[in-house]
C-alpha positions as CSV (number, residue, x, y, z in Angstrom):
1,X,0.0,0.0,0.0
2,X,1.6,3.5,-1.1
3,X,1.5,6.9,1.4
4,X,-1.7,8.3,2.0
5,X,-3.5,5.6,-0.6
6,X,-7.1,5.0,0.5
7,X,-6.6,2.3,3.0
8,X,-8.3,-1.0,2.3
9,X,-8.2,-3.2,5.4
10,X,-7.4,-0.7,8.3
11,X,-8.5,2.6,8.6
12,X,-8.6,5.4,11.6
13,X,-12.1,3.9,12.1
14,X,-10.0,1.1,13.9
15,X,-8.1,3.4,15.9
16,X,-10.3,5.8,17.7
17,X,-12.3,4.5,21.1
18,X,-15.7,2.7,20.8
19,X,-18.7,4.7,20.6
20,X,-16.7,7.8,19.6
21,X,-18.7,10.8,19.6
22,X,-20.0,12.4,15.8
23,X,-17.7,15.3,15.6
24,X,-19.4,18.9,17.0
25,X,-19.5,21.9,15.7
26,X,-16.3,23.1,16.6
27,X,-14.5,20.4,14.0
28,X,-15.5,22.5,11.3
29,X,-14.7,26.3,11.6
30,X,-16.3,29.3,9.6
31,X,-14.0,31.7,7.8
32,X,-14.7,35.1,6.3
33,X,-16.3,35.4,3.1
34,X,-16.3,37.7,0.2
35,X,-12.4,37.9,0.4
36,X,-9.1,36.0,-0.8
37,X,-8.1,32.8,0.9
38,X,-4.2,31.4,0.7
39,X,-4.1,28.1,1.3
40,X,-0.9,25.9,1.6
41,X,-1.1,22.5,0.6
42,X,0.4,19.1,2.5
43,X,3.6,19.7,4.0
44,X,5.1,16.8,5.6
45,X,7.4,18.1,7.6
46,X,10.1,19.7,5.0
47,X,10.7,23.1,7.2
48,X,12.7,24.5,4.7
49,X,10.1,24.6,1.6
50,X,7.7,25.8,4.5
51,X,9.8,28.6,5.6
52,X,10.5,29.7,1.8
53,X,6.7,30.1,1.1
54,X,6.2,32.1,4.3
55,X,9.2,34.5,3.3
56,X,7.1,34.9,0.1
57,X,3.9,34.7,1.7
58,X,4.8,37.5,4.1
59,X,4.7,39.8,1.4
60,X,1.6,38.9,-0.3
61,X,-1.0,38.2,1.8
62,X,-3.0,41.2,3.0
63,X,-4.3,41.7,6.5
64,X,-7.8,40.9,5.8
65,X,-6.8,37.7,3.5
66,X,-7.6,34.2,5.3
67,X,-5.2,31.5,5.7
68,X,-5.9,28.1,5.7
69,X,-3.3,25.1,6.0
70,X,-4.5,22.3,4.8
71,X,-3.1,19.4,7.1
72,X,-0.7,17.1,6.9
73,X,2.2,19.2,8.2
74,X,3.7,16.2,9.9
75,X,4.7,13.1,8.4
76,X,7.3,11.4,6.3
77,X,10.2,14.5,6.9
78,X,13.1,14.5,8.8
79,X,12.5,17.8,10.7
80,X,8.7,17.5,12.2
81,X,9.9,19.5,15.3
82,X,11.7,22.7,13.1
83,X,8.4,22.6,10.8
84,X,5.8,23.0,13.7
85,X,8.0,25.7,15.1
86,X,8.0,27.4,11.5
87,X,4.6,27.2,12.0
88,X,3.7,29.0,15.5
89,X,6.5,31.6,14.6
90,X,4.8,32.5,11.5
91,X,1.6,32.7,13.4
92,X,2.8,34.8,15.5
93,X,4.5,37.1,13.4
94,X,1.0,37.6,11.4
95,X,-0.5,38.0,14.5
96,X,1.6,40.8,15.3
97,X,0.5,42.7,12.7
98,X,-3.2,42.1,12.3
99,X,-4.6,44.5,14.8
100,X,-7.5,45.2,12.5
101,X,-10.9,44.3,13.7
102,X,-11.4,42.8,10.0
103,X,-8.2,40.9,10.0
104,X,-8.3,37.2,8.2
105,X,-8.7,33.9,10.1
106,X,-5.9,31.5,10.3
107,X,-7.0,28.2,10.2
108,X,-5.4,24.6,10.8
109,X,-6.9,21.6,9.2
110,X,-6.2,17.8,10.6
111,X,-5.0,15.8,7.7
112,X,-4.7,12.2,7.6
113,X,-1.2,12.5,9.7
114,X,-2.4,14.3,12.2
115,X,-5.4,11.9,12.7
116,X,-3.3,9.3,12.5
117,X,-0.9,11.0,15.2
118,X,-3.7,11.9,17.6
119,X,-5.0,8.1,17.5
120,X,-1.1,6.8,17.8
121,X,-1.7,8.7,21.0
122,X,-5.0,6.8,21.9
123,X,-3.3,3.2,21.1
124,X,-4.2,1.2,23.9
125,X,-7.9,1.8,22.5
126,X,-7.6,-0.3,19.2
127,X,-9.0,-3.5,18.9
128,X,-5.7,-4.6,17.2
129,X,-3.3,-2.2,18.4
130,X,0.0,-4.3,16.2
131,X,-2.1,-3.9,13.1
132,X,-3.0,-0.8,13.6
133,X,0.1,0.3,14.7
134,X,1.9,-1.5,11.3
135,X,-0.4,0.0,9.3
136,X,0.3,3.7,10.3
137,X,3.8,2.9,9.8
138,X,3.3,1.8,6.2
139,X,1.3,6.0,5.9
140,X,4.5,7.8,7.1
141,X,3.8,7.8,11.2
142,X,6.9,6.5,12.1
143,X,8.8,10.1,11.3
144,X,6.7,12.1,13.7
145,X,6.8,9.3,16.1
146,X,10.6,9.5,15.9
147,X,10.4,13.5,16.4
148,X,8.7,13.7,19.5
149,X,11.3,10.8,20.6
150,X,9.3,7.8,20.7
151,X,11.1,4.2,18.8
152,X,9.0,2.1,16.1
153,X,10.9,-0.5,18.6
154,X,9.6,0.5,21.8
155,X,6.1,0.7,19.8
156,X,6.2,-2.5,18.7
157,X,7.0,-4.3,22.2
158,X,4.3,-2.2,23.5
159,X,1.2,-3.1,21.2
160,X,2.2,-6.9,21.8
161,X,2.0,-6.1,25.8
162,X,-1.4,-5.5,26.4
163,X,-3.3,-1.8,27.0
164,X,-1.8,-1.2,30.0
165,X,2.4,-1.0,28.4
166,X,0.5,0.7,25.8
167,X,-0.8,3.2,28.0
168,X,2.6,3.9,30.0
169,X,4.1,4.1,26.2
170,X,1.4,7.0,24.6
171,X,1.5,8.7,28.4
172,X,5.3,8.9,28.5
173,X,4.9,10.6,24.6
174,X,2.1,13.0,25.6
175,X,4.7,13.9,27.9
176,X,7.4,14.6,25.9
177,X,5.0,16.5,23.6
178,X,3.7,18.8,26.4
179,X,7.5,19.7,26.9
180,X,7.3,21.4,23.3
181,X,5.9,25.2,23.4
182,X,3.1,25.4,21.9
183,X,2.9,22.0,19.9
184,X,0.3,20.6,21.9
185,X,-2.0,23.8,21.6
186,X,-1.4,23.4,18.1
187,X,-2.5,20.2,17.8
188,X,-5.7,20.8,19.9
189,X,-6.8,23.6,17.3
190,X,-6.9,21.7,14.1
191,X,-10.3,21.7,12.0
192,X,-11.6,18.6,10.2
193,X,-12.6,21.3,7.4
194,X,-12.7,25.5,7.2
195,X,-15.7,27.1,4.6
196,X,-16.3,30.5,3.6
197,X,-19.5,32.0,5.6
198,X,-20.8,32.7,2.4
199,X,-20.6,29.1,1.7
200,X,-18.7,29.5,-1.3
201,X,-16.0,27.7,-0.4
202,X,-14.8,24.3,1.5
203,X,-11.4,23.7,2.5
204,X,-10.6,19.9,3.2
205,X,-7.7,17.8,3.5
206,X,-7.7,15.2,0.9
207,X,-11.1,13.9,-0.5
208,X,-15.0,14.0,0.7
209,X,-18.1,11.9,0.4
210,X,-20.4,14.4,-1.9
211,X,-23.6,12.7,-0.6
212,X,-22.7,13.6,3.0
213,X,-23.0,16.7,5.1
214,X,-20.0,17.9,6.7
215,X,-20.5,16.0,9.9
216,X,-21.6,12.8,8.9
217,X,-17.9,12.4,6.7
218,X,-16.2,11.1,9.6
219,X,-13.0,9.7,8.1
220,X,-13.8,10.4,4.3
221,X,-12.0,13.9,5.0
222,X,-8.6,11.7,5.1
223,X,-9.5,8.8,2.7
224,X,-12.2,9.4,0.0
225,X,-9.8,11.0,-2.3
226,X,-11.9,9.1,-5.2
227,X,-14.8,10.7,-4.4
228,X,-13.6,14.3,-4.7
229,X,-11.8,13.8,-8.1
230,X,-15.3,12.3,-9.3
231,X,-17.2,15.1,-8.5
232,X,-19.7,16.1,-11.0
233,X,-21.2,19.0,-9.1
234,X,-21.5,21.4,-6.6
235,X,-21.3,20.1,-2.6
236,X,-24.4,21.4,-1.5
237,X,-24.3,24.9,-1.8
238,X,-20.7,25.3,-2.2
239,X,-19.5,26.9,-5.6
240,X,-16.0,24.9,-5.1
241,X,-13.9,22.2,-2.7
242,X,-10.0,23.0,-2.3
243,X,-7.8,20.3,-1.2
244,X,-4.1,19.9,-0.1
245,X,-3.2,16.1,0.1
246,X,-3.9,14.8,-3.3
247,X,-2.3,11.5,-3.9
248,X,-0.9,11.0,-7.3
249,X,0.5,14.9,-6.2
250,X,-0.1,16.2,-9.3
251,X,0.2,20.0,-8.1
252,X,-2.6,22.2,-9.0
253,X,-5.7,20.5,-10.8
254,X,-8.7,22.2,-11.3
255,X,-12.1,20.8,-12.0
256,X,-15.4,22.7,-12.4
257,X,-16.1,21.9,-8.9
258,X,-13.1,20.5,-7.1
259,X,-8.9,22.2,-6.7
260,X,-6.0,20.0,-6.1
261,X,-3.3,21.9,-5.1
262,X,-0.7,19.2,-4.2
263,X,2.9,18.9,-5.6
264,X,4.3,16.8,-4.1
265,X,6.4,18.6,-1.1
266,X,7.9,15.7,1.7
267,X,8.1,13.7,-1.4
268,X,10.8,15.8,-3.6
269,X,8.1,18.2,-4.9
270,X,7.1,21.6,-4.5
271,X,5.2,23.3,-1.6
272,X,2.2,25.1,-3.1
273,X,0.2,27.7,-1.7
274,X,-2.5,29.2,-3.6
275,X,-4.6,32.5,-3.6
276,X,-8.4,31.6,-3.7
277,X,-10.5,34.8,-5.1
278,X,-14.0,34.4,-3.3
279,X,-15.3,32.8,-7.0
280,X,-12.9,30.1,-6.0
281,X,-10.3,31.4,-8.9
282,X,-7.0,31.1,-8.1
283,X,-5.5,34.7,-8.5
284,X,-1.5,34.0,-7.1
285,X,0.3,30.9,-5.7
286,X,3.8,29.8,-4.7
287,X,5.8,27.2,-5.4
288,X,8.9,26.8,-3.2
């Protein structure tokens, strides 16, 4: 099975506790409307084609522009840590700035990483925690597991020893995690998708289900990458769906509903971000 392909046998389904609640309200965030959107496309952890775009993106983007990242910043790349940091410094640079009342949002989406990350984290849950725990490995987990210092080794002997070695294992990485400024905050912000209040435009990480509202997708927003290059029309009322994790990374593809804007960065490709008009035409973009 390649990176990020749409998983057959296990999926995050697997991973999460029983009886997991349907995501609220506050997985899907509301963004300005009637104004230009940037969004930067799946990162995987390469800090240095992060940190170009934002040198370029620093100069383009206006105060009352949006931004939206569209997940998957960890993964696969061999500096997690400097591009989560790249991250929050940016942040806070903008924020410096944007003292107007009419100021953009800044928006973080989960991508499939980050969900698989966040269950890592809940592994003594899974009905199969070795599968499950193989699997991830096969979608590019094992880099951010090395980052915050855990061992694929050490992961392993746990998920053979029962819930409770698998809870002493997660517990001692939560720790190390919470020893990171801000990278646990971060984490605890992302958004399963962002839209235009307008409801022009939906920002997701890799694919959808078109015949399901927003909070009946559950793990579709990861894995149903099909679905959203099939597309044939509008998703309910929105004029457009933007994606950054787009497997065959293929940079940016546009179809009368759908954008693709994936090159193919953590993979030896290009970092994209794009500049969405409020029509959902792209009007600037970066390639770093």
């Amino acid at each position: 099975m390649g990176n990020d392909a749409e998983p057959r046998v296990v999926t995050s389904a697997h991973i999460a506790q029983p009886q997991a609640p349907r995501p609220g309200a506050d997985a899907f965030v509301g963004i300005p409307g009637g104004r230009r959107t940037w969004a930067v496309a799946s990162i995987y952890g390469d800090d240095r084609r992060l940190a170009h775009v934002h040198r370029q993106l620093i100069e383009r983007l206006k105060p009352e522009d949006n931004l939206v990242y569209l997940g998957n910043v960890l993964g696969r790349g061999d500096a997690i840590l400097a591009t989560v940091h790249e991250l929050l410094l940016f942040r806070r640079a903008l924020m410096a700035h944007q003292i107007e009342t009419e100021a953009g949002a800044i928006v973080y989406l989960r991508g499939s990483q980050e969900e698989m990350w966040q269950k890592l984290l809940q592994l003594q849950f899974a009905p199969n925690p070795r599968q499950v725990f193989e699997w991830m490995l096969t979608q590019g987990v094992g880099a951010t597991l090395e980052a915050y210092g855990g061992r694929i080794s050490e992961g392993r002997t746990a998920a053979n020893s029962g819930a409770q070695a698998l809870s002493r294992w997660t517990g001692a990485l939560r720790s190390d995690i919470r020893g990171l400024d801000g990278h646990e905050r971060l984490m605890s912000t992302l958004k399963r998708a962002a839209y235009t209040e307008d409801e022009a435009l939906l920002f997701v990480n890799a694919g959808l289900d078109p015949a399901r509202p927003l909070p009946n997708q559950g793990d579709n927003f990861w894995w149903r990458s099909g679905d959203f290059e099939r597309m044939n029309g509008p998703y309910f009322k929105f004029r457009r769906v933007i994606r950054g994790a787009d497997p065959r990374h293929r940079g940016i593809v546009e179809g009368d509903f759908t954008t693709s804007i994936d090159g193919g960065c953590g993979s030896g490709g290009p970092l994209i971000a794009a500049c969405f008009a409020p029509s959902g035409k792209i009007v600037d973009k970066i390639e770093a």
